[in-house]
PDB file of N, CA, C and O in Angstrom:
ATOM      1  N   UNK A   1       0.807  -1.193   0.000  1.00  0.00           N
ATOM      2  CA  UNK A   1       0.000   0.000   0.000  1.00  0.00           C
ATOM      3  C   UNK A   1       0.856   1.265   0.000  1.00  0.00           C
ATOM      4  O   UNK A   1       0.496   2.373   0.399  1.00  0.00           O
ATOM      5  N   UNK A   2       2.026   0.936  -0.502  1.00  0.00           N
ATOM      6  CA  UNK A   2       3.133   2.144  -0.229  1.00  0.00           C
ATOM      7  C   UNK A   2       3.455   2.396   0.927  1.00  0.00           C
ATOM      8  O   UNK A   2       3.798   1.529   1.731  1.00  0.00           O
ATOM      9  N   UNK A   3       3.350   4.386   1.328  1.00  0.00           N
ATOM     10  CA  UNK A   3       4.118   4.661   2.531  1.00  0.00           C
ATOM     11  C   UNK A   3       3.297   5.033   3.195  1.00  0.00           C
ATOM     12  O   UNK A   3       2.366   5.643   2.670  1.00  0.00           O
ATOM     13  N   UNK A   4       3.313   4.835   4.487  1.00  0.00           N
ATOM     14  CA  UNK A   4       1.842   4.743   5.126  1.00  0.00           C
ATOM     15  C   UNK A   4       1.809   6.036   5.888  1.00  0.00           C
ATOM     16  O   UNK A   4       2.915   6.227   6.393  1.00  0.00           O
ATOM     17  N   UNK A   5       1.374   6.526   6.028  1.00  0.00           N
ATOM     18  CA  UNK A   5       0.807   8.209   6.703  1.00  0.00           C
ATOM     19  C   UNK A   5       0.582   8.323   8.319  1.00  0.00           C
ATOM     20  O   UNK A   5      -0.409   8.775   8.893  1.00  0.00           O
ATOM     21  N   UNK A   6       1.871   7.746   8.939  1.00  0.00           N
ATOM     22  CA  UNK A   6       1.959   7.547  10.359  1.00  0.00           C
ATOM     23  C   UNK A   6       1.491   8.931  10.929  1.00  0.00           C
ATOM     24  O   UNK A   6       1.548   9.976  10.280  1.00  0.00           O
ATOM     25  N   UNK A   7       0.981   8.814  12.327  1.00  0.00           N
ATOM     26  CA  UNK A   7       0.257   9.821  12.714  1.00  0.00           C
ATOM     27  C   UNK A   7       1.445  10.931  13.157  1.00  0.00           C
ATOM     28  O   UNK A   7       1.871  10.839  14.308  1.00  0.00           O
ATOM     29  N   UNK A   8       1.788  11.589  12.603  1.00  0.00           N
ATOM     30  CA  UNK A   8       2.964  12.405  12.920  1.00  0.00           C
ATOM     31  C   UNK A   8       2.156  14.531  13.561  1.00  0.00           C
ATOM     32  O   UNK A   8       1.118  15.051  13.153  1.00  0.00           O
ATOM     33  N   UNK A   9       2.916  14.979  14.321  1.00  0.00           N
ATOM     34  CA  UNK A   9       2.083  16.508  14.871  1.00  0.00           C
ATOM     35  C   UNK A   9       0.579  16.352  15.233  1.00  0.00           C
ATOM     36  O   UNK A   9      -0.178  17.269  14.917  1.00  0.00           O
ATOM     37  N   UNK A  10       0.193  15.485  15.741  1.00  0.00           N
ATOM     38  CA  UNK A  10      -0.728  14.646  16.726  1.00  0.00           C
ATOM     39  C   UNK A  10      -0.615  15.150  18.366  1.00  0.00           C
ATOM     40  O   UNK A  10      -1.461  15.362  19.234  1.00  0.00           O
ATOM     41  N   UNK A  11       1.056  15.237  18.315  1.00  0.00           N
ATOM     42  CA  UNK A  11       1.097  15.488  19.694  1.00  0.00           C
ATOM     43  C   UNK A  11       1.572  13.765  20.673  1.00  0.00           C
ATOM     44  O   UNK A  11       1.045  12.668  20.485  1.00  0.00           O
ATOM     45  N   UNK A  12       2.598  14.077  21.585  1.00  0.00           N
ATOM     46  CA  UNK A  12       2.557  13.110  21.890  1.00  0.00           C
ATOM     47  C   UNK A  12       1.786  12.356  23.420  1.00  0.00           C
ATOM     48  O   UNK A  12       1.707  12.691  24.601  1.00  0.00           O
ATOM     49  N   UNK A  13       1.423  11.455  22.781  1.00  0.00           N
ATOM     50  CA  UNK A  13      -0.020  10.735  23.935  1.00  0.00           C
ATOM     51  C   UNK A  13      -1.325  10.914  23.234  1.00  0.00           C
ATOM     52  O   UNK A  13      -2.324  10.682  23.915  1.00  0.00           O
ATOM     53  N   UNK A  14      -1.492  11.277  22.022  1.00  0.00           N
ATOM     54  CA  UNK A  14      -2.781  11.393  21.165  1.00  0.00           C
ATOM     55  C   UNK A  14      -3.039  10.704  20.802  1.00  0.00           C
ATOM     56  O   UNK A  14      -2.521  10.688  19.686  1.00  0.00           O
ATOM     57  N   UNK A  15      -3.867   9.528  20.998  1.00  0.00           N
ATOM     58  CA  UNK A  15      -4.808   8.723  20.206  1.00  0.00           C
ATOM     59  C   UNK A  15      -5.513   8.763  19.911  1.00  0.00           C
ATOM     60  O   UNK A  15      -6.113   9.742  20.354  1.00  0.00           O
ATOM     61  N   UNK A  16      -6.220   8.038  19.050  1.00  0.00           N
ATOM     62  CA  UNK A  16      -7.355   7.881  18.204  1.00  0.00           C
ATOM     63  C   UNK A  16      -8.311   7.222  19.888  1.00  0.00           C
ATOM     64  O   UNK A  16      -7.908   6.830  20.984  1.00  0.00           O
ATOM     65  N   UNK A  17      -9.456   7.375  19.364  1.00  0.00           N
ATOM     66  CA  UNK A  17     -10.252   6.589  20.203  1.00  0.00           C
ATOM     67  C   UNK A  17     -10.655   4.940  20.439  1.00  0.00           C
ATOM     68  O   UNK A  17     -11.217   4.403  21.393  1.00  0.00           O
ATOM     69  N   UNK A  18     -10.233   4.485  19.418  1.00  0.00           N
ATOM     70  CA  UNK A  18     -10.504   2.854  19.240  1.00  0.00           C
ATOM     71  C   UNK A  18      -8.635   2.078  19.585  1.00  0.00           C
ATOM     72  O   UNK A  18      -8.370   0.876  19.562  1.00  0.00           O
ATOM     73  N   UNK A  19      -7.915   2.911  19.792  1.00  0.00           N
ATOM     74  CA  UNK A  19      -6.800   2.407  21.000  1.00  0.00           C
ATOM     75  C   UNK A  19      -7.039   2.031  21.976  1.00  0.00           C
ATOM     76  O   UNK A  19      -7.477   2.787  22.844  1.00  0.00           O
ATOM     77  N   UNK A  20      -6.745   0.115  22.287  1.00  0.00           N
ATOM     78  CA  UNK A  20      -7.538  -0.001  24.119  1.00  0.00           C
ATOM     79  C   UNK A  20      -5.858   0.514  24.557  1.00  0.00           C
ATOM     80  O   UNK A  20      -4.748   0.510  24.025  1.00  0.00           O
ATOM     81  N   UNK A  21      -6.476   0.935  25.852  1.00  0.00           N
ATOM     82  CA  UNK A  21      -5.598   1.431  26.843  1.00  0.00           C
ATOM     83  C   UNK A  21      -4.346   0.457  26.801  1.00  0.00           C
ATOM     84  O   UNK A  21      -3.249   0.988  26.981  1.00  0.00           O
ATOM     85  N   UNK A  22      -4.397  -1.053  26.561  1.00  0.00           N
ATOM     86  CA  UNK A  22      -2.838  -1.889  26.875  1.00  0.00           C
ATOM     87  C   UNK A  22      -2.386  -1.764  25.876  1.00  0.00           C
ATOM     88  O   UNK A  22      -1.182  -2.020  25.868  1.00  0.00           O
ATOM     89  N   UNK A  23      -2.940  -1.369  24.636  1.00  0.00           N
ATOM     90  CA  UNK A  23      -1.811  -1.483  23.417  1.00  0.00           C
ATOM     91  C   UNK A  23      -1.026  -0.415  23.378  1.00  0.00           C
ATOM     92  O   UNK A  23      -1.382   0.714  23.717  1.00  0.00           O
ATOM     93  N   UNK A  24      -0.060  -0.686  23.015  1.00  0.00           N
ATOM     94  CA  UNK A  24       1.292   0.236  23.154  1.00  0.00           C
ATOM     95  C   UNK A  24       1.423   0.843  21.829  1.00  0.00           C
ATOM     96  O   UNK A  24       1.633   2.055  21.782  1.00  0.00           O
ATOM     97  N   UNK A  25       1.343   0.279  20.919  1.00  0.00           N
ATOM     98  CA  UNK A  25       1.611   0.870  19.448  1.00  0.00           C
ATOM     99  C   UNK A  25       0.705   2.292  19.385  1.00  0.00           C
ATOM    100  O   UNK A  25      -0.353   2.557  19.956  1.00  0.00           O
ATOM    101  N   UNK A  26       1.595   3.170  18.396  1.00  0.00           N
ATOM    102  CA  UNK A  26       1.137   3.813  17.942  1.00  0.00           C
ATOM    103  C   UNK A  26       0.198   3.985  16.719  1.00  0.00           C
ATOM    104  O   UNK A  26       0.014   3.149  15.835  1.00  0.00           O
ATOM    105  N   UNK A  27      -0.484   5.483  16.846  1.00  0.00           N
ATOM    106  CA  UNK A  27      -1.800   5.874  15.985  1.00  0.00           C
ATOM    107  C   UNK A  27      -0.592   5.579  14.329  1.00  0.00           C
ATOM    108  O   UNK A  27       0.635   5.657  14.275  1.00  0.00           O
ATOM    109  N   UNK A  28      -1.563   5.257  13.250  1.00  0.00           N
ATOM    110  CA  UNK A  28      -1.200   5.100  12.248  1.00  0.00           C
ATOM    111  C   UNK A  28      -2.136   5.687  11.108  1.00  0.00           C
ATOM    112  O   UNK A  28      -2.664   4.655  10.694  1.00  0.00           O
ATOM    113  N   UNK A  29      -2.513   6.441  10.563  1.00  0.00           N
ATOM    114  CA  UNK A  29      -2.931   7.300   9.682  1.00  0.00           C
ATOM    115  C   UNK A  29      -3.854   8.346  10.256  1.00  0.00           C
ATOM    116  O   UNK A  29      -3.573   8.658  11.413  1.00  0.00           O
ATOM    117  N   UNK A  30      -5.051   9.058   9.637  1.00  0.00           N
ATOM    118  CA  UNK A  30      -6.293   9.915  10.820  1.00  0.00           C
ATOM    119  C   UNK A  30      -6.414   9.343  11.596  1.00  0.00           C
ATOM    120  O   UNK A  30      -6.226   8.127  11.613  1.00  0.00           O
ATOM    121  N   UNK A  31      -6.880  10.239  12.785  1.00  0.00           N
ATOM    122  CA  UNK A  31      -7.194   9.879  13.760  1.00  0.00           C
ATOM    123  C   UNK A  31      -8.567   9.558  13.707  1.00  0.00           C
ATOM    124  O   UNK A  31      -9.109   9.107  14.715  1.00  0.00           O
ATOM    125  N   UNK A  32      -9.211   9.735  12.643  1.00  0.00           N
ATOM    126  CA  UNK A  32     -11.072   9.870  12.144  1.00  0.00           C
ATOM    127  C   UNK A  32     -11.085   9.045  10.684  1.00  0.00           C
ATOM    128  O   UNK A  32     -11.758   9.277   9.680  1.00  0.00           O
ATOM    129  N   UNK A  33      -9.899   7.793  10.988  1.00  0.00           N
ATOM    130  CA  UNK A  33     -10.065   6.947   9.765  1.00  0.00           C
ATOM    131  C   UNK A  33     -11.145   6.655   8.963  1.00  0.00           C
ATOM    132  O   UNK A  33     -11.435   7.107   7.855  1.00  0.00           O
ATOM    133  N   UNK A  34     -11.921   5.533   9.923  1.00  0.00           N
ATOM    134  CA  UNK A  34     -12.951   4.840   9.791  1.00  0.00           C
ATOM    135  C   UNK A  34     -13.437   4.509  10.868  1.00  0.00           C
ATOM    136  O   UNK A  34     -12.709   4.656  11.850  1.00  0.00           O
ATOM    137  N   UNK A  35     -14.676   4.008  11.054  1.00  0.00           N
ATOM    138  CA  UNK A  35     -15.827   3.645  12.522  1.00  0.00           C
ATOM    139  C   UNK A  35     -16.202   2.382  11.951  1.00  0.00           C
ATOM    140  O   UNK A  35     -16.626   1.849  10.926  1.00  0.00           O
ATOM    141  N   UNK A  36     -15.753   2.131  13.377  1.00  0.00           N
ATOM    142  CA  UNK A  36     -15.894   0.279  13.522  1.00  0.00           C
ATOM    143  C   UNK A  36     -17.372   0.081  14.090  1.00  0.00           C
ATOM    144  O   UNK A  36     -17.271   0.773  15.103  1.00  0.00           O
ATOM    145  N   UNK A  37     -18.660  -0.401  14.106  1.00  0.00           N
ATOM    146  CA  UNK A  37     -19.586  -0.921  14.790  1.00  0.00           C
ATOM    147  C   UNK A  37     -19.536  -2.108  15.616  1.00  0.00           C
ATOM    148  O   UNK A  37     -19.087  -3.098  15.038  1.00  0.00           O
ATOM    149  N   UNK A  38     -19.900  -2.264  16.874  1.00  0.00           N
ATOM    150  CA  UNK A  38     -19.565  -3.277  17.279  1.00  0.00           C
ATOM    151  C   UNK A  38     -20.975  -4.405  17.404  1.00  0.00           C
ATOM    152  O   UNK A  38     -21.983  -3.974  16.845  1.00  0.00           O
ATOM    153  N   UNK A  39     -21.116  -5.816  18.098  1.00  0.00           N
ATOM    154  CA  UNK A  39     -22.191  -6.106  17.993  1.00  0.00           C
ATOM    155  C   UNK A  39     -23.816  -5.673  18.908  1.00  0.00           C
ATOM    156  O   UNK A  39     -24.974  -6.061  18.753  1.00  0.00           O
ATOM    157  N   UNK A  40     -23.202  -4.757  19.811  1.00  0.00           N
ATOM    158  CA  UNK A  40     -24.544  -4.057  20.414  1.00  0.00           C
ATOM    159  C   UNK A  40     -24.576  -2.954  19.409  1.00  0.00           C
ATOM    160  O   UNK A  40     -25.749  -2.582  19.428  1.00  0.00           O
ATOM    161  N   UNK A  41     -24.074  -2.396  18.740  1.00  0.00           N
ATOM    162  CA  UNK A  41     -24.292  -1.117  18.251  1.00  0.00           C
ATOM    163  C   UNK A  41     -23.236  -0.010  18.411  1.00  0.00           C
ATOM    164  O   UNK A  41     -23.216   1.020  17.737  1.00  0.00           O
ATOM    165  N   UNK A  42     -22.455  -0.300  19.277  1.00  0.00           N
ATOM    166  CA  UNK A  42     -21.365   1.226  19.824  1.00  0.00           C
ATOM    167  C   UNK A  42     -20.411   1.453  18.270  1.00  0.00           C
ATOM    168  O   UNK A  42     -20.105   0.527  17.518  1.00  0.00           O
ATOM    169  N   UNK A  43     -20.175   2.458  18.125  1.00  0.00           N
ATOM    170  CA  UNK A  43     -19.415   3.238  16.926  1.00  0.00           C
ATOM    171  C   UNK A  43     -18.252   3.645  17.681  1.00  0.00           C
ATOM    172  O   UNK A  43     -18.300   4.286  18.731  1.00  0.00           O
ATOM    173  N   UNK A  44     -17.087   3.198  17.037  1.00  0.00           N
ATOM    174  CA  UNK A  44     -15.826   3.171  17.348  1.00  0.00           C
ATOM    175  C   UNK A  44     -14.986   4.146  16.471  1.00  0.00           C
ATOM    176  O   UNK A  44     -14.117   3.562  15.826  1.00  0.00           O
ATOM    177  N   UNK A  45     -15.032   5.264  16.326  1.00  0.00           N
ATOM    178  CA  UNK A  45     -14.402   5.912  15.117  1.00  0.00           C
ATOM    179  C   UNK A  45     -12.705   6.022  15.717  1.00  0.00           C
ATOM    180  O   UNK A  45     -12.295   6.227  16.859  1.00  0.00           O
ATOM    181  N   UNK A  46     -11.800   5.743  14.147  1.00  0.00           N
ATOM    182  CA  UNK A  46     -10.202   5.420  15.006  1.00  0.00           C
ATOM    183  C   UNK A  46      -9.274   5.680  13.631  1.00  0.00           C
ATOM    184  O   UNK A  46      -9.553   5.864  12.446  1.00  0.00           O
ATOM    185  N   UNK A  47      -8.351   5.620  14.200  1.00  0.00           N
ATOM    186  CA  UNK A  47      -7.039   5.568  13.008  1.00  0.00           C
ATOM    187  C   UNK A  47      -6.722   4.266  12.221  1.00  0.00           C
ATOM    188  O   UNK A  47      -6.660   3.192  12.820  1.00  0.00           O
ATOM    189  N   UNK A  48      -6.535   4.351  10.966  1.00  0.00           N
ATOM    190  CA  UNK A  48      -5.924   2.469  10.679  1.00  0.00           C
ATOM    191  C   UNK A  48      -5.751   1.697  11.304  1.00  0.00           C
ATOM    192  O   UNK A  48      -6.706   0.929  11.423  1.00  0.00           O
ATOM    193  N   UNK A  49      -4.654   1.406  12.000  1.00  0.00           N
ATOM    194  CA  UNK A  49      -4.521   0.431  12.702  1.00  0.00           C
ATOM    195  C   UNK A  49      -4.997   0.347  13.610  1.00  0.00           C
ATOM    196  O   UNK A  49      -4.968  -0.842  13.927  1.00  0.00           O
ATOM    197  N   UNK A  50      -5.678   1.151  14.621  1.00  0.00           N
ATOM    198  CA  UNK A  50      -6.208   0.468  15.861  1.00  0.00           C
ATOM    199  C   UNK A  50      -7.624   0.084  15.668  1.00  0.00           C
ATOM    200  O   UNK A  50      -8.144  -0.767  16.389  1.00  0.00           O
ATOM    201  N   UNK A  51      -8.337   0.754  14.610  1.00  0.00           N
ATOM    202  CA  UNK A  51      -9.837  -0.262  13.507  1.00  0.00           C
ATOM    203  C   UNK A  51      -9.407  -1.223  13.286  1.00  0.00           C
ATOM    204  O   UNK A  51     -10.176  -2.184  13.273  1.00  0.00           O
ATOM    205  N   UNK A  52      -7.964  -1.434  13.004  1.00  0.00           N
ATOM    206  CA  UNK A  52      -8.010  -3.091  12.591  1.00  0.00           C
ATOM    207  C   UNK A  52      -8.238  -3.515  13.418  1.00  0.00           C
ATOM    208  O   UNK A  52      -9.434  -3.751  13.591  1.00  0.00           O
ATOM    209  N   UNK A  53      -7.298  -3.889  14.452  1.00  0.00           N
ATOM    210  CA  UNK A  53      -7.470  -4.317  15.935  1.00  0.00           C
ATOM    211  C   UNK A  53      -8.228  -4.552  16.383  1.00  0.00           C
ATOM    212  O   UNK A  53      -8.265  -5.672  16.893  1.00  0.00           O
ATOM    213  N   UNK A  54      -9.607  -3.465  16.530  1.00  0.00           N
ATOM    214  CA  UNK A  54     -10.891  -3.751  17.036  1.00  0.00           C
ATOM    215  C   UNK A  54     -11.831  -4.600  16.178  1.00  0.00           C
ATOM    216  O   UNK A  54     -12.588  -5.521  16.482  1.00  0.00           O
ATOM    217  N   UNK A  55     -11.532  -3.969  14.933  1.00  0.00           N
ATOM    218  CA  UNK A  55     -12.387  -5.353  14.152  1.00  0.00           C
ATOM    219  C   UNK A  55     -12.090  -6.539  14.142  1.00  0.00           C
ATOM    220  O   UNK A  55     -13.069  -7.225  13.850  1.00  0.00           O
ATOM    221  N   UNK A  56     -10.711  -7.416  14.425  1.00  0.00           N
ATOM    222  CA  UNK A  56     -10.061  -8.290  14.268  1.00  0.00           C
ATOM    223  C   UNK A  56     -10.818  -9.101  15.842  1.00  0.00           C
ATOM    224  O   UNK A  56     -11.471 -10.132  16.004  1.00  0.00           O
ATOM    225  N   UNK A  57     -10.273  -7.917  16.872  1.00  0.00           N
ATOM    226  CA  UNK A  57     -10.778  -8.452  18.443  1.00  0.00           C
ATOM    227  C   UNK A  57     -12.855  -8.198  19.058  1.00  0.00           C
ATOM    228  O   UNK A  57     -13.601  -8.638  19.933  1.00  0.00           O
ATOM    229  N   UNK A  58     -12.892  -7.604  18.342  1.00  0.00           N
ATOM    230  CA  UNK A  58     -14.462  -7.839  18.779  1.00  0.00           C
ATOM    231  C   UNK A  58     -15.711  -8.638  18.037  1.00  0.00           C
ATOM    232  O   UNK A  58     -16.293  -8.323  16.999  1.00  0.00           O
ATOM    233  N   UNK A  59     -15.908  -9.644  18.806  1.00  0.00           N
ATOM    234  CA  UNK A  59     -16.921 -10.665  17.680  1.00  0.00           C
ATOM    235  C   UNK A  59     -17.963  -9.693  17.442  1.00  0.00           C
ATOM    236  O   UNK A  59     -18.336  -8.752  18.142  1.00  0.00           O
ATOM    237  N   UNK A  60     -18.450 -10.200  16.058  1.00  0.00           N
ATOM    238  CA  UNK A  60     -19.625  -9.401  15.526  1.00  0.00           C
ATOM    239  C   UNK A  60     -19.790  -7.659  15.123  1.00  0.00           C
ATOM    240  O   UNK A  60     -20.778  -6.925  15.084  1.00  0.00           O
ATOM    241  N   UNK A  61     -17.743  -7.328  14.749  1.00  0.00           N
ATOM    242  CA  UNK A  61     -18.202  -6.150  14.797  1.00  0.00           C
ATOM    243  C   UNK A  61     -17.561  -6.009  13.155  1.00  0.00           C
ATOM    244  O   UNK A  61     -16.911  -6.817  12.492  1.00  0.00           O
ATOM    245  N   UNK A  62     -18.078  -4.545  12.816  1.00  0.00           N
ATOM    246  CA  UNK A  62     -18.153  -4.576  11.229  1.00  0.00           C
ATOM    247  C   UNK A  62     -17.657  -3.216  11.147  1.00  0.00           C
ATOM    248  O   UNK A  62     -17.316  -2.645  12.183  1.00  0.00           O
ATOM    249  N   UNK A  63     -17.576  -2.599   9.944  1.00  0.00           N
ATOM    250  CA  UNK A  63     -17.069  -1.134   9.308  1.00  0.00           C
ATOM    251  C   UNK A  63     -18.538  -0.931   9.344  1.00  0.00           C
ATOM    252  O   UNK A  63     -19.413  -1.765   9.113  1.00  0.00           O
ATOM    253  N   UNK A  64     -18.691   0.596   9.745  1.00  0.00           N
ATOM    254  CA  UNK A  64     -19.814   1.089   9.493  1.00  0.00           C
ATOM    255  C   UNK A  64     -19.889   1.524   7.671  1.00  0.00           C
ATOM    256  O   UNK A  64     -19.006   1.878   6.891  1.00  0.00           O
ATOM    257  N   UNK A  65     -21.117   1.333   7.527  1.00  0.00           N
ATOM    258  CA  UNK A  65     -21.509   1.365   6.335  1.00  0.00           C
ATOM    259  C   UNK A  65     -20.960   2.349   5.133  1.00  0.00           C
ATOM    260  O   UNK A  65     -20.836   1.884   4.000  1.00  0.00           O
ATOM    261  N   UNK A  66     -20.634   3.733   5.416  1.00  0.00           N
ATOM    262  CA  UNK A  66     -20.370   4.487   5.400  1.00  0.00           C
ATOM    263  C   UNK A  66     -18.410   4.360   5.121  1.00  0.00           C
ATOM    264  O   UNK A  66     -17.599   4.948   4.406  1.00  0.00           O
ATOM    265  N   UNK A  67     -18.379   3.727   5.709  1.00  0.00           N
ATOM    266  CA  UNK A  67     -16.835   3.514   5.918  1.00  0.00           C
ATOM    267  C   UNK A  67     -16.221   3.218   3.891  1.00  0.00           C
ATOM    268  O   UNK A  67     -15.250   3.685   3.297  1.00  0.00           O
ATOM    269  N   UNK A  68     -17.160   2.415   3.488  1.00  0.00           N
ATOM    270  CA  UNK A  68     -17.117   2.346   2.084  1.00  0.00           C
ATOM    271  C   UNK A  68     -16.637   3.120   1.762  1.00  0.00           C
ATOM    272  O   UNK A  68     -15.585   2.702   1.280  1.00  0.00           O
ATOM    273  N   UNK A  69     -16.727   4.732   1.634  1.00  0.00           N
ATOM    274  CA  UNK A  69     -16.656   6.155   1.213  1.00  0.00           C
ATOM    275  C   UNK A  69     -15.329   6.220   0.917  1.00  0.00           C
ATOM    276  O   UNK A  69     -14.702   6.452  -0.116  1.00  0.00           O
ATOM    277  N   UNK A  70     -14.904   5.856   2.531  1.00  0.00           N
ATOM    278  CA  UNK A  70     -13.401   6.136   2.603  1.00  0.00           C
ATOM    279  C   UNK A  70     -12.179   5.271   2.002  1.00  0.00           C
ATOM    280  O   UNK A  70     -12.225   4.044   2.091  1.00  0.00           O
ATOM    281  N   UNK A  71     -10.715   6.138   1.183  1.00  0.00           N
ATOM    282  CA  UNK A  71     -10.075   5.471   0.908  1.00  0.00           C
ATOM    283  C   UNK A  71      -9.583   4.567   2.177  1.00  0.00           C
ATOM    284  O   UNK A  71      -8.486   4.655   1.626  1.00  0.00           O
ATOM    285  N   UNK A  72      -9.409   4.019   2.995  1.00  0.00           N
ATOM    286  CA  UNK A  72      -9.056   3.693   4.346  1.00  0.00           C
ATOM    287  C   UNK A  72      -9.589   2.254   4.532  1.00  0.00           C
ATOM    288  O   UNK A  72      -8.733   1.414   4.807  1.00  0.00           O
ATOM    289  N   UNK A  73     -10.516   1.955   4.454  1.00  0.00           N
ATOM    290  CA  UNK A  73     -11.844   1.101   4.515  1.00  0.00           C
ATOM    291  C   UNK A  73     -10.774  -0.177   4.158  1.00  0.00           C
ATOM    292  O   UNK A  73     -10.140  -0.731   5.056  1.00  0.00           O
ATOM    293  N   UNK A  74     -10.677  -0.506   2.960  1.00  0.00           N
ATOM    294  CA  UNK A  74     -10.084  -1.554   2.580  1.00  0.00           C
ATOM    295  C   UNK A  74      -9.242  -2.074   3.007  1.00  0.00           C
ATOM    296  O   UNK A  74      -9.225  -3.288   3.209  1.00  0.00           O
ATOM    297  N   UNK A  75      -8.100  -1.103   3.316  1.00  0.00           N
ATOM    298  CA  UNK A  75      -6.720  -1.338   4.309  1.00  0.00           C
ATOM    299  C   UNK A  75      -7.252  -1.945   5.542  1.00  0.00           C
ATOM    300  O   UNK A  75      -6.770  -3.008   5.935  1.00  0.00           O
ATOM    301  N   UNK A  76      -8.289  -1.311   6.246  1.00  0.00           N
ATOM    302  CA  UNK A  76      -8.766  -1.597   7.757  1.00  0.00           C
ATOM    303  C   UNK A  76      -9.146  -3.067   7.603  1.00  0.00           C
ATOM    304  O   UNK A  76      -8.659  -3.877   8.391  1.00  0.00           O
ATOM    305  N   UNK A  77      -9.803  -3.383   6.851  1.00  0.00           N
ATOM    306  CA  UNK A  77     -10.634  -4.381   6.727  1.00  0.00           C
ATOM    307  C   UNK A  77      -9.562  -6.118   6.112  1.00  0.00           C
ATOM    308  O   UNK A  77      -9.875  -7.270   6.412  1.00  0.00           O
ATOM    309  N   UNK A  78      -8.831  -5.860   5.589  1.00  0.00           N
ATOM    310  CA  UNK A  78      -7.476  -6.576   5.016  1.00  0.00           C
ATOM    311  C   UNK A  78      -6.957  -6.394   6.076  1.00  0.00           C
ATOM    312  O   UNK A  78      -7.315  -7.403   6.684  1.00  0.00           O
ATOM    313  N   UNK A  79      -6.087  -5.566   7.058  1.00  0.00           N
ATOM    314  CA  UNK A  79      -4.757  -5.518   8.293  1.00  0.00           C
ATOM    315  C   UNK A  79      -6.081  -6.871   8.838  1.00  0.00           C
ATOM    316  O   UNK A  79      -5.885  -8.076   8.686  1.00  0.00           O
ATOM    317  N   UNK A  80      -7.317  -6.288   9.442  1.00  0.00           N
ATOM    318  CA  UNK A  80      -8.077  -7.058  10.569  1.00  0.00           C
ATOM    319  C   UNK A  80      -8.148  -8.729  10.257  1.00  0.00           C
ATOM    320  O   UNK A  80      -7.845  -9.614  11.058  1.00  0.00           O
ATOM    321  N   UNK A  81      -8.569  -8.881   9.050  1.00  0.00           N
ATOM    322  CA  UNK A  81      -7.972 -10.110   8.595  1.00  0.00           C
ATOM    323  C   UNK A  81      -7.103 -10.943   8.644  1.00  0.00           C
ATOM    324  O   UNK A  81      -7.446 -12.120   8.757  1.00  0.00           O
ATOM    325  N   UNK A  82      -5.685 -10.592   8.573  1.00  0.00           N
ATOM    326  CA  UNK A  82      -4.281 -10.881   8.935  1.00  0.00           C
ATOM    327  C   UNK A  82      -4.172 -11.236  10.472  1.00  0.00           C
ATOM    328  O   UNK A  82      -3.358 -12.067  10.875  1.00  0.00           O
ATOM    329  N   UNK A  83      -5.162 -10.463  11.423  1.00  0.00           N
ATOM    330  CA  UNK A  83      -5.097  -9.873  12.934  1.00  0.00           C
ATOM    331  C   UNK A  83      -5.454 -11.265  13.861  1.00  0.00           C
ATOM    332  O   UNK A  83      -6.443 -11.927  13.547  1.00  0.00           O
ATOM    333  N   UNK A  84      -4.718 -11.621  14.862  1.00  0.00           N
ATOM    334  CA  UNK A  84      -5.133 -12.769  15.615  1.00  0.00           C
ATOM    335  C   UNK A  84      -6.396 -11.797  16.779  1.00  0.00           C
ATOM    336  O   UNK A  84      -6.182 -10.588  16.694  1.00  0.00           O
ATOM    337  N   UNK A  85      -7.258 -12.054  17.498  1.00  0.00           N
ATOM    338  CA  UNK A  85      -8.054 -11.334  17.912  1.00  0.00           C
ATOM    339  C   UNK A  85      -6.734 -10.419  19.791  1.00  0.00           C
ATOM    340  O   UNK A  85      -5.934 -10.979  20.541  1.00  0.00           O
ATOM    341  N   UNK A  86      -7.100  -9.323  19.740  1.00  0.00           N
ATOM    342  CA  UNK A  86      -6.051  -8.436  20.568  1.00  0.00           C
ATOM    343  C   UNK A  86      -5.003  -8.315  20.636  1.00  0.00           C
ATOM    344  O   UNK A  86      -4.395  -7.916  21.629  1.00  0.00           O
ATOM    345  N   UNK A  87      -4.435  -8.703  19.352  1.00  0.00           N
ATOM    346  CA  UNK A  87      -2.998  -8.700  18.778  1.00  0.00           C
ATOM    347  C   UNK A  87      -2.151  -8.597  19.812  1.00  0.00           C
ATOM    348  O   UNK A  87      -1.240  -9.338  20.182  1.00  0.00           O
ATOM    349  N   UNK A  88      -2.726  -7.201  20.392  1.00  0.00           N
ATOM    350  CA  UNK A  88      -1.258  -6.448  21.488  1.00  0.00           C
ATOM    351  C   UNK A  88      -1.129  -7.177  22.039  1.00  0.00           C
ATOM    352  O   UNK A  88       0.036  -7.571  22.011  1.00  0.00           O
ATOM    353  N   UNK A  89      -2.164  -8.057  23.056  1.00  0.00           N
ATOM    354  CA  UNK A  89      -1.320  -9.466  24.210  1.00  0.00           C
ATOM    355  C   UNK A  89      -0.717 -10.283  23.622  1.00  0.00           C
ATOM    356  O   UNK A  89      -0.224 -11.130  24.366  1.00  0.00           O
ATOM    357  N   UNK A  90      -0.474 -10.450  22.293  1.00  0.00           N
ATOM    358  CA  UNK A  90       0.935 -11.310  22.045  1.00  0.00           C
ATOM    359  C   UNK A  90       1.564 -10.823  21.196  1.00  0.00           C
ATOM    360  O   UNK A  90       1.956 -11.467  20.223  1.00  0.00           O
ATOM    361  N   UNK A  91       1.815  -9.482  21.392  1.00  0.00           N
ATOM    362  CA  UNK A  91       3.302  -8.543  21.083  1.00  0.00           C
ATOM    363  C   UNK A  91       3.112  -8.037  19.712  1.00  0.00           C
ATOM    364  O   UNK A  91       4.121  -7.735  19.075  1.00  0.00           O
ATOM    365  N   UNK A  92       1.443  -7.848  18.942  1.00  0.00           N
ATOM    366  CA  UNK A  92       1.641  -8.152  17.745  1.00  0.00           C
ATOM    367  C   UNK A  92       1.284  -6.536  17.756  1.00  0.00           C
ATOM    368  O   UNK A  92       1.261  -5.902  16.702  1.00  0.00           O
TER     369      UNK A  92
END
């Protein structure tokens, strides 16, 4: 996908919102990537990689519909794929 658009003048300690608190990695593209739905309904809006993450780790949760729109979508949806479910507890 080329060079990826790390979250850089963010500030440091800025995350996206769909970062759980133990993962250590950093934000990786907007911080207003794409919104993850989960299976009650909650909207997760986040940066690349930590949408993957959540889509990968929460059963039943999906790209909000909308997410289509965005160039982003595809990437999110492919990383989560690859993703064992909460990556971060085993270093991933």
């Amino acid at each position: 996908m080329g060079d990826r658009n790390v979250n850089r003048g963010h500030g440091a300690g800025c995350r996206c919102a769909a970062a759980d608190d133990k993962d250590p990695t950093a934000c990786e593209g907007p911080l207003t990537a794409v919104t993850v739905v989960t299976a009650d309904g909650t909207e997760i809006t986040g940066c690349v990689r930590h949408s993957a993450r959540q889509l990968a780790s929460l059963q039943g949760a999906r790209l909000h519909p909308m997410a289509a729109l965005l160039p982003w979508a595809v990437d999110v949806y492919c990383r989560a794929a690859e993703l064992p479910p909460f990556a971060w507890q085993v270093g991933l």
